[in-house]
Each structure stands twice: as structure tokens, then as C-alpha cells.
N, C-alpha and C positions, 0 to 999 in steps of 0.2 A: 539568535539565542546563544547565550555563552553554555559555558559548561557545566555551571551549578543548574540553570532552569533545567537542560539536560536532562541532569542525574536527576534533580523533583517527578521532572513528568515520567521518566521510565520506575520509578521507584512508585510511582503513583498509577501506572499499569502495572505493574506488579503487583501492587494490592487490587486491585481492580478483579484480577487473573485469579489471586486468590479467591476474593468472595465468594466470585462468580463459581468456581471448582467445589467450593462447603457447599454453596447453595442446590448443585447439580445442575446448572445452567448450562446447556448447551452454545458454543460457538455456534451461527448461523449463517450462511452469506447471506447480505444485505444488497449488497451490490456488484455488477460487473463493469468494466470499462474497458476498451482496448483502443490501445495508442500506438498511432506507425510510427516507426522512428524509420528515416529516409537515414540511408546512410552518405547521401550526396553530402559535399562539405558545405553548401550553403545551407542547409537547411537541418542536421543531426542535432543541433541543438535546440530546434523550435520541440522537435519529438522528445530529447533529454530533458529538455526543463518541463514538459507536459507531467514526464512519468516521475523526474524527484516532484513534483508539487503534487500530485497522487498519492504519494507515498509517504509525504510530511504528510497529508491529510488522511494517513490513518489507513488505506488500499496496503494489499500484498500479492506481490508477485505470484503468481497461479502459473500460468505458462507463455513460453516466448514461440515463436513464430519463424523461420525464416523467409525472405521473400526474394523475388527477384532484386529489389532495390535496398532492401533494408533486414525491421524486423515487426510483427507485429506483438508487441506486450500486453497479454492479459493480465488484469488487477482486479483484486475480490477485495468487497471493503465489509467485514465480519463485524458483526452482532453477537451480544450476549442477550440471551430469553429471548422473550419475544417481538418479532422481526414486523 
């Protein structure tokens, strides 16, 4: 996506954010998902590309993990009304 569809789709949650705040609508999580990211060098990017395509789809960052090898990322993917 270039930088105009960008600015559309955040400008288009932003109104979104809005309504839903007039309406009293609660945020709700919807969903959870957690992804290891190995920090070995073959493999850091199978777990990086897992979590940016989470996170283009709409998931946020909740909380991270440390592990022996890596890291494990928690992602909530939030709901307005009812869930």
C-alpha cells in the first residue's frame, strides 16, 4: 500500500474510534494469538513476518515474553460492541 491508502484507512479508524466512543461502545478483545519468534538467524524472520502480518491484520501488541531462545509475543485483536 502506498501512503495515500495509508492515510484513508487510519483516518477511516479514526472515524470508526469515534462513533464507537458517541455510541458508548466498549473495546472488547476478540481474540488472542501468541507467536515465538526464535531468535536463531535462520529462522527470526519466519516468527517476524508471523507478527507484522498480525498486526497488518488489525492484533496489538499485549505482551512479550522472554525465552531461552527467543521471545514469545502476545496479540489481542479488539472488538467494538458485541463480541
Amino acid at each position: 500500500m502506498d501512503k495515500k491508502e495509508w492515510k484513508i484507512i487510519d483516518e477511516l479508524r479514526d472515524k470508526v474510534q469515534a462513533i464507537s466512543e458517541q455510541q458508548q461502545m466498549k473495546k472488547k478483545l476478540a481474540n488472542v494469538m501468541y507467536i515465538a519468534v526464535e531468535f536463531a538467524y535462520d529462522k527470526y524472520k519466519d516468527g517476524q513476518n508471523e507478527v507484522n502480518a498480525a498486526i497488518g491484520h488489525g492484533y496489538e501488541v499485549i505482551e512479550n515474553y522472554k525465552t531461552e531462545s527467543g521471545i514469545v509475543v502476545v496479540l489481542g485483536l479488539y472488538r467494538f460492541g458485541a463480541v
